[in-house]
N, CA, C and O atoms as CSV, one atom per row, in Angstrom:
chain,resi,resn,atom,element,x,y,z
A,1,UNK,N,N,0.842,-1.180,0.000
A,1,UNK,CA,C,0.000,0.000,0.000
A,1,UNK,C,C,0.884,1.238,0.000
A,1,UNK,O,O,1.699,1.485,0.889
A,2,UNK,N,N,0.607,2.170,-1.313
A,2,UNK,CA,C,1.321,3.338,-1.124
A,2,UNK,C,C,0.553,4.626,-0.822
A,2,UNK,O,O,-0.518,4.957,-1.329
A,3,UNK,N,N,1.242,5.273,0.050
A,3,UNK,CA,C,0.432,6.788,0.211
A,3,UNK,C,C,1.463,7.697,-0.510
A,3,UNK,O,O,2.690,7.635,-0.585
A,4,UNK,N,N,0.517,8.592,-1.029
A,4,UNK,CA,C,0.984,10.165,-1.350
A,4,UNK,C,C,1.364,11.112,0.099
A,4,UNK,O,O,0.529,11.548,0.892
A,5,UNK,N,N,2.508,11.241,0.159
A,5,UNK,CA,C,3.110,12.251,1.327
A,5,UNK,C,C,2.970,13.620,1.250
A,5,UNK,O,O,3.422,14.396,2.092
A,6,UNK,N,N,2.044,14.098,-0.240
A,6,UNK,CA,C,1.590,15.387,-0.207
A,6,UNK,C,C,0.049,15.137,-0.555
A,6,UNK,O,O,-0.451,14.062,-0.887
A,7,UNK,N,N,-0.632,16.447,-0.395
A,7,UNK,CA,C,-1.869,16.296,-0.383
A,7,UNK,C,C,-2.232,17.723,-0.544
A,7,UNK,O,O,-1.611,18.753,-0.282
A,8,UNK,N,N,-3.805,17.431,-1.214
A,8,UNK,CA,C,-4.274,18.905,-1.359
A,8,UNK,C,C,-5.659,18.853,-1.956
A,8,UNK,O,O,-6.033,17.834,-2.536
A,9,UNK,N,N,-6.374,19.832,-1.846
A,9,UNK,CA,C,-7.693,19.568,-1.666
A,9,UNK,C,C,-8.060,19.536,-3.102
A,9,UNK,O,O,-7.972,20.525,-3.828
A,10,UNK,N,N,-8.472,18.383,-3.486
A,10,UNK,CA,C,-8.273,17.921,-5.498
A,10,UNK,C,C,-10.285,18.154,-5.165
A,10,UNK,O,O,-10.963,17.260,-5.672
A,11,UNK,N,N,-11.111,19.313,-4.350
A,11,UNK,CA,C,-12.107,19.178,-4.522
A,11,UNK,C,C,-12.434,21.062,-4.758
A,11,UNK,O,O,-13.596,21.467,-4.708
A,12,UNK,N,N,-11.248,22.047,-5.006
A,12,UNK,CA,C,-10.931,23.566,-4.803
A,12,UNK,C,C,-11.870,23.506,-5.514
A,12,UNK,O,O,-12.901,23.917,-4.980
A,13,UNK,N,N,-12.015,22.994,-7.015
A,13,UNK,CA,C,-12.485,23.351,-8.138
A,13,UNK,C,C,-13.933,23.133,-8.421
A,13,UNK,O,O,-14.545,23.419,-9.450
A,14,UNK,N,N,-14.405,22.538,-7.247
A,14,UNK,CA,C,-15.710,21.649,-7.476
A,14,UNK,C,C,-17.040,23.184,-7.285
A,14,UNK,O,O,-18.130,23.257,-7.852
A,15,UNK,N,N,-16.510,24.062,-6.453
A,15,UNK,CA,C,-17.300,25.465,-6.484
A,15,UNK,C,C,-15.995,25.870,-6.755
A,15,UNK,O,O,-14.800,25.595,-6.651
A,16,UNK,N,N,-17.193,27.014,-7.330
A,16,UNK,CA,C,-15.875,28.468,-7.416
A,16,UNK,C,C,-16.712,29.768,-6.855
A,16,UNK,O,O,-17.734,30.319,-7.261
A,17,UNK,N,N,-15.931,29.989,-5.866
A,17,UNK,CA,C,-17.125,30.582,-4.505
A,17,UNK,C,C,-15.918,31.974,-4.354
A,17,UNK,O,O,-16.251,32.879,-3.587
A,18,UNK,N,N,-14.850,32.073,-4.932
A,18,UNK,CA,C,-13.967,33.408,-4.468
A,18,UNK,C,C,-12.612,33.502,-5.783
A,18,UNK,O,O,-11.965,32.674,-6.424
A,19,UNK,N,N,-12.660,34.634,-5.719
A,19,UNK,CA,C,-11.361,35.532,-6.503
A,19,UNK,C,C,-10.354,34.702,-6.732
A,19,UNK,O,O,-9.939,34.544,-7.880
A,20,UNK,N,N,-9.719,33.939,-5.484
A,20,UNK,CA,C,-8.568,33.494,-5.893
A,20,UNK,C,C,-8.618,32.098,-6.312
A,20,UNK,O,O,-7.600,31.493,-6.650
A,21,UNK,N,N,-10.076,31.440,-6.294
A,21,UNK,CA,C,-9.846,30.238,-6.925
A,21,UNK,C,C,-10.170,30.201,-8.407
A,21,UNK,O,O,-9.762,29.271,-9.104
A,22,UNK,N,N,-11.353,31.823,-9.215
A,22,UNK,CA,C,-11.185,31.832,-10.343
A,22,UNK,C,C,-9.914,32.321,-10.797
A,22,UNK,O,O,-9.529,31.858,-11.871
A,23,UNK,N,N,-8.952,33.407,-10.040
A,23,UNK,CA,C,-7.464,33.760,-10.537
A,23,UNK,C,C,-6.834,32.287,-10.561
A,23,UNK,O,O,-6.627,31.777,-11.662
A,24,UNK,N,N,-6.545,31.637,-9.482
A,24,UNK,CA,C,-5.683,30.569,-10.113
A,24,UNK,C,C,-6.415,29.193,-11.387
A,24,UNK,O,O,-5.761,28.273,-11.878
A,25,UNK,N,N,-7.592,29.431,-11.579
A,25,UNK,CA,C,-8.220,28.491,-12.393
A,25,UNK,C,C,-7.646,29.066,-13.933
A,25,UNK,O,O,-7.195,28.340,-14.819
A,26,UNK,N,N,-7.798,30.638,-13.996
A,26,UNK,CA,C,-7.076,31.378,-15.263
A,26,UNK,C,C,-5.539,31.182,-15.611
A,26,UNK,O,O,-4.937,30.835,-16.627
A,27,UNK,N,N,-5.182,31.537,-14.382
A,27,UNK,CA,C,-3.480,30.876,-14.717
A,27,UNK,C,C,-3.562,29.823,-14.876
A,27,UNK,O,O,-2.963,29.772,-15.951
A,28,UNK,N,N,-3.923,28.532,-14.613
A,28,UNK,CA,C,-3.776,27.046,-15.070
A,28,UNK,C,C,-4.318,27.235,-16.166
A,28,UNK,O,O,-3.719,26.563,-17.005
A,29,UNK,N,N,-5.269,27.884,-16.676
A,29,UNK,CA,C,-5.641,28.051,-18.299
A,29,UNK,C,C,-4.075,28.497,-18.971
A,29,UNK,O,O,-3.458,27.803,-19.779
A,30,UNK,N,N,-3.712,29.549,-18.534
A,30,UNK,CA,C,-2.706,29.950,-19.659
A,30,UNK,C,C,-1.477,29.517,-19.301
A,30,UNK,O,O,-0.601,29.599,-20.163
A,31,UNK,N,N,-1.257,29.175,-18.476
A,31,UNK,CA,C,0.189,28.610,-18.184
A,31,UNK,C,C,0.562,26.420,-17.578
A,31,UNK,O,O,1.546,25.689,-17.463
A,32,UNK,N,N,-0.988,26.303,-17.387
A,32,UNK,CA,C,-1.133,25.375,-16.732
A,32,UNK,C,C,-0.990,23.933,-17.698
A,32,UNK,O,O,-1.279,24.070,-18.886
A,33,UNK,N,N,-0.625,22.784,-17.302
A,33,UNK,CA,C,-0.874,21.691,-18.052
A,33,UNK,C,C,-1.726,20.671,-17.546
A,33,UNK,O,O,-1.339,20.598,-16.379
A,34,UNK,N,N,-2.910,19.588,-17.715
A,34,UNK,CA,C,-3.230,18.293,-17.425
A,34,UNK,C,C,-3.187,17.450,-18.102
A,34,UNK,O,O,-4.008,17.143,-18.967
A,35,UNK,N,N,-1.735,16.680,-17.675
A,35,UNK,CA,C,-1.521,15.224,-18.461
A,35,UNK,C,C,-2.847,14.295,-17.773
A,35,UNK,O,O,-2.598,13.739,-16.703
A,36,UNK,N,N,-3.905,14.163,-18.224
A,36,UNK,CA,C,-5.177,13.348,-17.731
A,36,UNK,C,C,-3.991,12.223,-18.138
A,36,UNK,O,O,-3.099,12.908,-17.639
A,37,UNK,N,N,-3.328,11.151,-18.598
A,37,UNK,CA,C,-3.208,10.079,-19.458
A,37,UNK,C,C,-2.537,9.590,-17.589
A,37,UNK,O,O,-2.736,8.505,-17.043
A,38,UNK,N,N,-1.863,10.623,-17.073
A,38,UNK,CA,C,-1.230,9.849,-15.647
A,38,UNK,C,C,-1.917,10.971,-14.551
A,38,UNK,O,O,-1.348,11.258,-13.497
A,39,UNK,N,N,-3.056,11.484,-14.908
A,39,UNK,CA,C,-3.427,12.654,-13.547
A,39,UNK,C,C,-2.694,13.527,-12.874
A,39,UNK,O,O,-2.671,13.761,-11.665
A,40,UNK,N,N,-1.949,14.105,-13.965
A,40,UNK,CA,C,-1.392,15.268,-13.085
A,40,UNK,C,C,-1.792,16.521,-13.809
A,40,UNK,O,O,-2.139,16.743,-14.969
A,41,UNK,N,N,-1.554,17.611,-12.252
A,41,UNK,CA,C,-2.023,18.529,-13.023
A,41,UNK,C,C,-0.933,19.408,-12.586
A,41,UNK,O,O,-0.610,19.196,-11.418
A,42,UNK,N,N,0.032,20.757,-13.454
A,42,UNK,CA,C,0.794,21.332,-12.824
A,42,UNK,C,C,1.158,22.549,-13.454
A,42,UNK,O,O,0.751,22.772,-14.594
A,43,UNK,N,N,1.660,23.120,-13.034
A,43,UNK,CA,C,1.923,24.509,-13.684
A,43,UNK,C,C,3.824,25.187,-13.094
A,43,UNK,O,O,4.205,25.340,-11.933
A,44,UNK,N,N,4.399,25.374,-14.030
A,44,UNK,CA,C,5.916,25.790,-14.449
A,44,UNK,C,C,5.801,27.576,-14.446
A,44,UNK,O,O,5.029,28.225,-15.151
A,45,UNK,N,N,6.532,27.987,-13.713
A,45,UNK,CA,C,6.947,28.828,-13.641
A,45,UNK,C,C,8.288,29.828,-13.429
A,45,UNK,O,O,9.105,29.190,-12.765
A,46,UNK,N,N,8.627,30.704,-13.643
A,46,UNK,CA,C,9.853,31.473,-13.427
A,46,UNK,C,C,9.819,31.403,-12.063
A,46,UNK,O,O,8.822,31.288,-11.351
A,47,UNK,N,N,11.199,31.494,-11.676
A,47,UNK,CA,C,12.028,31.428,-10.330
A,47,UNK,C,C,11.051,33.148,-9.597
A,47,UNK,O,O,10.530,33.194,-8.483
A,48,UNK,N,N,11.073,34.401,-10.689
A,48,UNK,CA,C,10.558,35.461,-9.863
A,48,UNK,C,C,9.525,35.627,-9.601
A,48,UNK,O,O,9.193,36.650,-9.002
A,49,UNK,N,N,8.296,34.302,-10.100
A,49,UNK,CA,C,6.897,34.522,-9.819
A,49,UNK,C,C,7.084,33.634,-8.342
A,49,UNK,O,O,5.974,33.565,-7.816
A,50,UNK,N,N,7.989,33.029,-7.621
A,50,UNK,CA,C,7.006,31.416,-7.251
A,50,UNK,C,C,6.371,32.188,-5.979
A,50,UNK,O,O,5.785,31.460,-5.179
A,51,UNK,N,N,6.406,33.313,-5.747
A,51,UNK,CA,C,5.481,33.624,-4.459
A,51,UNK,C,C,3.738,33.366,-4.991
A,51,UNK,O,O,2.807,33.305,-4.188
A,52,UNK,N,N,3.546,33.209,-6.874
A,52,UNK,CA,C,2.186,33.004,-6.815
A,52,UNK,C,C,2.308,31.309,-7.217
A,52,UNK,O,O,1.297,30.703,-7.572
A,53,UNK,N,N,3.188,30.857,-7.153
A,53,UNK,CA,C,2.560,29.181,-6.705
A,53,UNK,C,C,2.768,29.137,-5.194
A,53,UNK,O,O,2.226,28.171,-4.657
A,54,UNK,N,N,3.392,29.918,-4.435
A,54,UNK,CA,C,3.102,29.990,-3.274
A,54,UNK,C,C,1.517,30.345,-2.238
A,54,UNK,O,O,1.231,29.872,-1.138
A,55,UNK,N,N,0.769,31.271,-3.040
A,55,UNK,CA,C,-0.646,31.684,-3.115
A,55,UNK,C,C,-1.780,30.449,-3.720
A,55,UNK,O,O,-2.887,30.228,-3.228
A,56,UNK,N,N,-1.224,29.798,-4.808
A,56,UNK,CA,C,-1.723,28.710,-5.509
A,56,UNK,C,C,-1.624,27.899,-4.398
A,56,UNK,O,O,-2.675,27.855,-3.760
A,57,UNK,N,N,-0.866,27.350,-4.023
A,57,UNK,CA,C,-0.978,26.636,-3.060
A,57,UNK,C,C,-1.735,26.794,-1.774
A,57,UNK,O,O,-2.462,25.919,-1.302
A,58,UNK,N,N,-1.468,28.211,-1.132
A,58,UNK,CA,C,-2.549,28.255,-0.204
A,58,UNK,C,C,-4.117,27.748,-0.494
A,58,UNK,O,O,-4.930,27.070,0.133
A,59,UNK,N,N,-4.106,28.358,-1.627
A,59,UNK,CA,C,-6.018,28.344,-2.156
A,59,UNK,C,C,-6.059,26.951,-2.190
A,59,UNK,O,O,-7.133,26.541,-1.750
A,60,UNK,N,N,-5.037,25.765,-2.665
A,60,UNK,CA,C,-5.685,24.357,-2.609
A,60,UNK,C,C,-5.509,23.984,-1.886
A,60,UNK,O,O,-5.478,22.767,-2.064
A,61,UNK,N,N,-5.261,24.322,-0.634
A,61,UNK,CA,C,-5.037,23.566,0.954
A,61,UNK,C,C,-3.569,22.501,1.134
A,61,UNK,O,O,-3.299,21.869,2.155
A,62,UNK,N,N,-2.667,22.520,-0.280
A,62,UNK,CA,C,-1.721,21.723,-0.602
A,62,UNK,C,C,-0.295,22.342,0.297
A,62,UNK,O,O,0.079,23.497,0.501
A,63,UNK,N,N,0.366,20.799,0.772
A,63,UNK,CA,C,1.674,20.871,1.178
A,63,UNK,C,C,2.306,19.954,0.558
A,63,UNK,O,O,2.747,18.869,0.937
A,64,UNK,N,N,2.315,20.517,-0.507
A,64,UNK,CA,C,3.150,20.300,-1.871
A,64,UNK,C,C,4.762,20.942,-1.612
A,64,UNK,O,O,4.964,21.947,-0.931
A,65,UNK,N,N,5.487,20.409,-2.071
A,65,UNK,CA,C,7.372,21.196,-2.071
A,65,UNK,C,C,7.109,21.266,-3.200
A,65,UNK,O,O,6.402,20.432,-3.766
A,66,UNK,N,N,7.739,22.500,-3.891
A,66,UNK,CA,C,7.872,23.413,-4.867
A,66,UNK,C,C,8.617,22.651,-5.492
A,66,UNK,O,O,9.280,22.034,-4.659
A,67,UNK,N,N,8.982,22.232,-6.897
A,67,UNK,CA,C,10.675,21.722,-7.702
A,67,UNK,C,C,10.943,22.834,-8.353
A,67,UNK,O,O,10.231,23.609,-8.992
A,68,UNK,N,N,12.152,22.806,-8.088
A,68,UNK,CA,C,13.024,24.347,-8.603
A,68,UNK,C,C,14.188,23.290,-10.340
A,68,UNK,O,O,15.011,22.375,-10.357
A,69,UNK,N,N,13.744,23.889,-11.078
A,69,UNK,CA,C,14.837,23.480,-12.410
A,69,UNK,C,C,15.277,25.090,-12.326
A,69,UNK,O,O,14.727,26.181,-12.177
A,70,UNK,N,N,17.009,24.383,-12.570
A,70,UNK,CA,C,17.819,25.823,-12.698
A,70,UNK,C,C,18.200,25.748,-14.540
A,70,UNK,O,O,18.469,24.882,-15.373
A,71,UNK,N,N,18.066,26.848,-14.498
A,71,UNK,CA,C,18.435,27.199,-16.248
A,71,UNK,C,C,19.935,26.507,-16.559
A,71,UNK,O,O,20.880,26.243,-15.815
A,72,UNK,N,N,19.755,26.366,-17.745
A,72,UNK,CA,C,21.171,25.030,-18.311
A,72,UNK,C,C,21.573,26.016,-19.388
A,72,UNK,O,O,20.751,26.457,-20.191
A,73,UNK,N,N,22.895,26.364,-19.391
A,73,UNK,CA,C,23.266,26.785,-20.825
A,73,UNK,C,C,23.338,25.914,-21.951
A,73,UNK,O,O,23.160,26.228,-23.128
A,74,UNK,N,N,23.646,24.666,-21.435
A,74,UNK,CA,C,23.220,23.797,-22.945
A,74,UNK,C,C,22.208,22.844,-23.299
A,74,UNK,O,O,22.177,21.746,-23.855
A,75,UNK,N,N,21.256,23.776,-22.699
A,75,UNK,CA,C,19.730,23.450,-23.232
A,75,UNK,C,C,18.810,24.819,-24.113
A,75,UNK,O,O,19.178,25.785,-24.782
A,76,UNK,N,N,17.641,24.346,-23.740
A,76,UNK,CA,C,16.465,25.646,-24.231
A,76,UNK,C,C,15.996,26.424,-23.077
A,76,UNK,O,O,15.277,27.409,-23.247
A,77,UNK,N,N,16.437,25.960,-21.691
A,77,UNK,CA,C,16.154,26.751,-20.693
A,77,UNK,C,C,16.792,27.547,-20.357
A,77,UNK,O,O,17.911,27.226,-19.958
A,78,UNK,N,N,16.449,28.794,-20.351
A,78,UNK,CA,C,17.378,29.920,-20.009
A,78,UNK,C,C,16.923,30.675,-18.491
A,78,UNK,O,O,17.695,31.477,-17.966
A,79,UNK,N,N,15.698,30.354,-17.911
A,79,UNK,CA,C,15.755,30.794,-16.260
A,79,UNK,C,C,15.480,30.343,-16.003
A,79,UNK,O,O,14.831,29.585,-16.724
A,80,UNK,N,N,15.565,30.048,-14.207
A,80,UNK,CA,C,15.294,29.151,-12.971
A,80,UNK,C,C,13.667,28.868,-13.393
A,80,UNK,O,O,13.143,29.459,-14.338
A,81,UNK,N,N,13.231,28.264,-12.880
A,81,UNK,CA,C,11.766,27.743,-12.564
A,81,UNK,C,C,11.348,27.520,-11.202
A,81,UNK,O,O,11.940,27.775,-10.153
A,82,UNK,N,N,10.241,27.006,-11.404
A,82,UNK,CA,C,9.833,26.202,-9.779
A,82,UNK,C,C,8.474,25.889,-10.582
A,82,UNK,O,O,7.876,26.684,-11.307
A,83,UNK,N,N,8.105,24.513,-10.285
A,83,UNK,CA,C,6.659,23.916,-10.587
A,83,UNK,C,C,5.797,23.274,-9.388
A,83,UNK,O,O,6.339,22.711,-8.437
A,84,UNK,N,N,4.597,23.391,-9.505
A,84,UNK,CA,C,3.862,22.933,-8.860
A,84,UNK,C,C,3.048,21.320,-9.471
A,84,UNK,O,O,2.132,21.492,-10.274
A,85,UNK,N,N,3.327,20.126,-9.159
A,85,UNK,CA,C,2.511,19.361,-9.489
A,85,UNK,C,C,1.923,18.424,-8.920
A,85,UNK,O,O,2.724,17.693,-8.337
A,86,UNK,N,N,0.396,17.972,-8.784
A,86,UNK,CA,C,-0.960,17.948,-8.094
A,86,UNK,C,C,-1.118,16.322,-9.083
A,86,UNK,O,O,-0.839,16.161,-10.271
A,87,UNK,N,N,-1.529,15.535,-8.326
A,87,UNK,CA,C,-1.417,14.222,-8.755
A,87,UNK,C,C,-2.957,13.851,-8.333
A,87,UNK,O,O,-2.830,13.439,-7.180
A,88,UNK,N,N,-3.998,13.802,-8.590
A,88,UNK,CA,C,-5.134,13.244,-8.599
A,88,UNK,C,C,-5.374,12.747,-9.926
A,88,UNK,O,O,-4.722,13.080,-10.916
A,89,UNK,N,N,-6.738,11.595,-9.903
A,89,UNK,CA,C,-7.838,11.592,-10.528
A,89,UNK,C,C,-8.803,12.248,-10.626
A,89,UNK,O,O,-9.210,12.524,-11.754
A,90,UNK,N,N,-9.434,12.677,-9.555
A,90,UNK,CA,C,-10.445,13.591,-9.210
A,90,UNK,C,C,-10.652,14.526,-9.983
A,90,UNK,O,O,-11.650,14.800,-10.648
A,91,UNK,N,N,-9.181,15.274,-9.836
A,91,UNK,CA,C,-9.050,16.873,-9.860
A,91,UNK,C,C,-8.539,17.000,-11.489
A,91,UNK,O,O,-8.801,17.904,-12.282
A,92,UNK,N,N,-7.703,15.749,-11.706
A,92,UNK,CA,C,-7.252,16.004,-13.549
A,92,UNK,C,C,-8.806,15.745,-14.236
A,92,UNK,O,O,-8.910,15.991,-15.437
A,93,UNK,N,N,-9.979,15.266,-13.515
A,93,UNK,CA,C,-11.096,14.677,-14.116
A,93,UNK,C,C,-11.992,16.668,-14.720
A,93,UNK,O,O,-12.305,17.213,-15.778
A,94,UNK,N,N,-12.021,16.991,-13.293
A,94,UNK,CA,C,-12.596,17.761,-12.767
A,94,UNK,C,C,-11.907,19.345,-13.482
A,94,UNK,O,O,-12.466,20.439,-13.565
A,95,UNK,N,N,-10.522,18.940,-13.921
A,95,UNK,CA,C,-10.234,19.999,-15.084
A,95,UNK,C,C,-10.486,19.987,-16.030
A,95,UNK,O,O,-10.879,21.048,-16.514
A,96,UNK,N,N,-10.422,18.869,-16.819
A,96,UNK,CA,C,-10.648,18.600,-17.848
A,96,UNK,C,C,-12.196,18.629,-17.803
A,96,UNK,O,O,-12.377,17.896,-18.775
A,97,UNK,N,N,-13.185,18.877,-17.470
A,97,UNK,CA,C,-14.780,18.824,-17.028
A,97,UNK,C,C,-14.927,20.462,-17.588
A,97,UNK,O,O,-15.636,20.907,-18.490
A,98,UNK,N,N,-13.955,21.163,-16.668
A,98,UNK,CA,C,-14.136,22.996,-16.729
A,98,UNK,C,C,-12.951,23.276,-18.013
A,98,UNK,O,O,-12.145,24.194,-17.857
A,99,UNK,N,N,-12.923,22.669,-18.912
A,99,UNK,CA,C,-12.115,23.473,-20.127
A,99,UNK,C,C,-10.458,23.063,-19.853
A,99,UNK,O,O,-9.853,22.879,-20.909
A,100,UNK,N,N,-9.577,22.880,-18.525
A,100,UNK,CA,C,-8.592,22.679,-18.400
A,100,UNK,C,C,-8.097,21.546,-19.063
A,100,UNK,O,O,-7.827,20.620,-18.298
A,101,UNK,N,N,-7.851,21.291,-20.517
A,101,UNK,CA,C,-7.738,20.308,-21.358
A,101,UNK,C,C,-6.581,20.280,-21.717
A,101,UNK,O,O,-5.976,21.318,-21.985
A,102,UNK,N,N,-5.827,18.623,-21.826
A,102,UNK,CA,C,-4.574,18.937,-22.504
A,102,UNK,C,C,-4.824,19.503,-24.184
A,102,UNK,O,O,-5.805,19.255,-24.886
A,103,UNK,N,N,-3.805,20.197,-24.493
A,103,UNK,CA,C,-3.755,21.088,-25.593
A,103,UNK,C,C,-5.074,21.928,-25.823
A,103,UNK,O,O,-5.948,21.832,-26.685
A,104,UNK,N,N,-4.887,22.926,-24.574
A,104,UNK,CA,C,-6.419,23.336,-24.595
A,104,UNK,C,C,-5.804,24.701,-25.118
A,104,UNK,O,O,-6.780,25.452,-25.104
A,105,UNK,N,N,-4.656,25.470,-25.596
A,105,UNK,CA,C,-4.542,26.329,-26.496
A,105,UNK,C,C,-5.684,26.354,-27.597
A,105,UNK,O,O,-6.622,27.119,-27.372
A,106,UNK,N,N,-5.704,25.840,-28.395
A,106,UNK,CA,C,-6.829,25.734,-29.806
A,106,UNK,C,C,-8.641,25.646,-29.450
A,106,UNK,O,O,-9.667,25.997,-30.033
A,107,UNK,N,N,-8.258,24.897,-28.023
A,107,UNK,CA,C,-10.141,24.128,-27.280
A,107,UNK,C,C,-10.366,25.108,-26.603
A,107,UNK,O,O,-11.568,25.093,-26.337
A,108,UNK,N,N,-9.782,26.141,-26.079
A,108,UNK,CA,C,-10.290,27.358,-25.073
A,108,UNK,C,C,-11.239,28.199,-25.184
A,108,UNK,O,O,-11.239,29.322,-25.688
A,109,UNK,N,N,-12.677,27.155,-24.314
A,109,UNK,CA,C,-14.148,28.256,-24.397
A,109,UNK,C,C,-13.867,29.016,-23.244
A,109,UNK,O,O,-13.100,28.701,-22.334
A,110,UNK,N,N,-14.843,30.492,-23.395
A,110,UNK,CA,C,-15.240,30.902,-22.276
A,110,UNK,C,C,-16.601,30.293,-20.957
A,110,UNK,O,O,-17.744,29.853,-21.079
A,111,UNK,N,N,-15.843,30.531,-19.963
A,111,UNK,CA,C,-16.518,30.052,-19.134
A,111,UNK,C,C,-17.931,30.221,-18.435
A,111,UNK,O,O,-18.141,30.630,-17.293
A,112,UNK,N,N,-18.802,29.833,-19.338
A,112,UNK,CA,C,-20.422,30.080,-18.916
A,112,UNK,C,C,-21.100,30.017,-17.571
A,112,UNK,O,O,-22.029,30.577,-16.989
A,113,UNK,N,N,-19.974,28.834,-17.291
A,113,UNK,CA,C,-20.769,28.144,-15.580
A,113,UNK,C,C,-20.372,28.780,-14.873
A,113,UNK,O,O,-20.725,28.480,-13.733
A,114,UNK,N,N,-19.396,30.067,-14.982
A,114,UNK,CA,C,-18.243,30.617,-14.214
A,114,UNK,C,C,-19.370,32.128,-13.469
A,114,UNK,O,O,-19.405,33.177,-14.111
A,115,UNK,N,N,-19.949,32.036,-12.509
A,115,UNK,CA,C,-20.477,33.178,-11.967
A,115,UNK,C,C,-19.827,34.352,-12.221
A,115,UNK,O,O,-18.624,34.443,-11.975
A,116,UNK,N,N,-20.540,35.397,-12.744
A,116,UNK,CA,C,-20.115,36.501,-13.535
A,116,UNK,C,C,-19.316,37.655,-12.506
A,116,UNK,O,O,-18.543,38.517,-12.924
A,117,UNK,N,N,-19.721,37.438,-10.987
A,117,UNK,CA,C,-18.588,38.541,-10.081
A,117,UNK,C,C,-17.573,37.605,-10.178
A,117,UNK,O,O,-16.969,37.739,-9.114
A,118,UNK,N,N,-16.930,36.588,-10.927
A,118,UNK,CA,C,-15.412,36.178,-10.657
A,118,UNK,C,C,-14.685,36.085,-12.150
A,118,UNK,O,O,-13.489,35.813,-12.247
A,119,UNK,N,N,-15.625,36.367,-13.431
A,119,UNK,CA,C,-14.686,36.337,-14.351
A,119,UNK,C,C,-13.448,37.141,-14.682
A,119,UNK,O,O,-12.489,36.783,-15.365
A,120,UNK,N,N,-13.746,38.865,-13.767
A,120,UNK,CA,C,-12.739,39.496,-13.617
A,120,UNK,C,C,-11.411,38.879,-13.226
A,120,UNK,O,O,-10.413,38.762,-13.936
A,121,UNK,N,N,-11.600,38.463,-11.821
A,121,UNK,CA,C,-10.393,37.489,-11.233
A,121,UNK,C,C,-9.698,36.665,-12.337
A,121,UNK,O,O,-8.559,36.933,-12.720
A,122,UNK,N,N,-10.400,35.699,-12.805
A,122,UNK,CA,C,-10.143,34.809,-13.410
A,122,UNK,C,C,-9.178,34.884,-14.977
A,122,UNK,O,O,-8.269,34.135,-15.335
A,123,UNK,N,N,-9.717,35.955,-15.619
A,123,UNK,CA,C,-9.043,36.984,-16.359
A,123,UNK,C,C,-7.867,37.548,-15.974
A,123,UNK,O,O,-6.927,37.671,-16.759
A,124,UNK,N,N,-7.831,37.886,-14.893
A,124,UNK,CA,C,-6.347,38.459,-14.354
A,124,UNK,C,C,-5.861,37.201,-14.429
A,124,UNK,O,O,-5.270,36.921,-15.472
A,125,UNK,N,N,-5.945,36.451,-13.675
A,125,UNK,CA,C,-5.083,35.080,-13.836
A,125,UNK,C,C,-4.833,34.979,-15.086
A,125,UNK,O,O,-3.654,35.296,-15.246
A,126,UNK,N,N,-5.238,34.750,-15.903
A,126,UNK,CA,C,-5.230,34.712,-17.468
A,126,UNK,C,C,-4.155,35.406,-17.498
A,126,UNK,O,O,-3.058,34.899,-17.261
A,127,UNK,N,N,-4.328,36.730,-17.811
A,127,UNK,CA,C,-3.105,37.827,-18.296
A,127,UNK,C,C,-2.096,37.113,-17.256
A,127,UNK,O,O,-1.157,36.380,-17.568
A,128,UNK,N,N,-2.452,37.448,-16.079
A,128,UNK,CA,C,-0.876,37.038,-15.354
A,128,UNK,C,C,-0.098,35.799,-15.817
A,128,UNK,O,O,1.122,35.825,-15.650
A,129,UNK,N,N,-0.650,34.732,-16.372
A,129,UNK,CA,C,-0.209,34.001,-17.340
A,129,UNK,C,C,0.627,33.932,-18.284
A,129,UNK,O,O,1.777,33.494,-18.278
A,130,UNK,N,N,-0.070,34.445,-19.224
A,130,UNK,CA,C,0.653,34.883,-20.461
A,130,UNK,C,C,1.089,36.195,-20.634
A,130,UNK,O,O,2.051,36.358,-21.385
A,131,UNK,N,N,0.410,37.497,-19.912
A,131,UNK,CA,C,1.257,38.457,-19.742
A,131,UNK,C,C,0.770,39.596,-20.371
A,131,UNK,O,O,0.977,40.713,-19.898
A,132,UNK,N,N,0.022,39.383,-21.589
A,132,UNK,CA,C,-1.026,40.155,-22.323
A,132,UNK,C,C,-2.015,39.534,-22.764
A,132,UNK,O,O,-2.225,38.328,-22.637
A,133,UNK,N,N,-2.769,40.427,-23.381
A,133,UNK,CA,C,-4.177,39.828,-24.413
A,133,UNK,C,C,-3.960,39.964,-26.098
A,133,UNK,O,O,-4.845,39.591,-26.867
């Protein structure tokens, strides 16, 4: 019998009842990945953001350790990182349910079910993502 030694609430997504769970639902749109094929769900970031996978993390109740990749000169990576990655069924189900699709670049609807005081939030996440519109 194996346990997972991290954990985190793979049920955030099931309402979306506040700001910071539609902001981080937008950043996993634009920056985020779900390999459904092994249930993970995770999101890569620069070394100068990780105070917002630090925030990401608060909102999913996760005590997750951060992985830091340092930039390689003889690769394609040129800055530090830090990723966050979230290992359910549930929750890779439950993204992929709300639009969070692998290769969801091209599949990206707007969000109907998404109560209209949080699309603002959620939008910022977005931009904070990718950075513009």
């Amino acid at each position: 019998l194996v346990f997972n030694k991290y954990s985190f609430n793979e049920h955030v997504f099931d309402c979306f009842d506040s700001n910071e769970k539609a902001f981080c639902y937008g950043l996993l749109l634009a920056d985020g990945c779900n390999h459904s094929n092994n249930n993970e769900v995770s999101i890569e970031l620069q070394s100068r953001d990780v105070d917002v996978l630090d925030g990401m993390k608060r909102v999913f109740d996760s005590n997750h350790i951060l992985d830091f990749t340092s930039a390689d000169k003889y690769s394609k990576r040129k800055k530090d990182t830090y990723s966050l990655r979230l290992f359910s069924k549930y929750f890779s189900e439950k993204c992929n349910e709300i639009g969070l699709v692998s290769r969801k670049s091209l599949l990206l609807d707007y969000p109907y079910w998404m109560d209209n005081q949080y699309i603002p939030a959620m939008i910022n996440g977005y931009i904070a993502g990718d950075g513009w519109i």
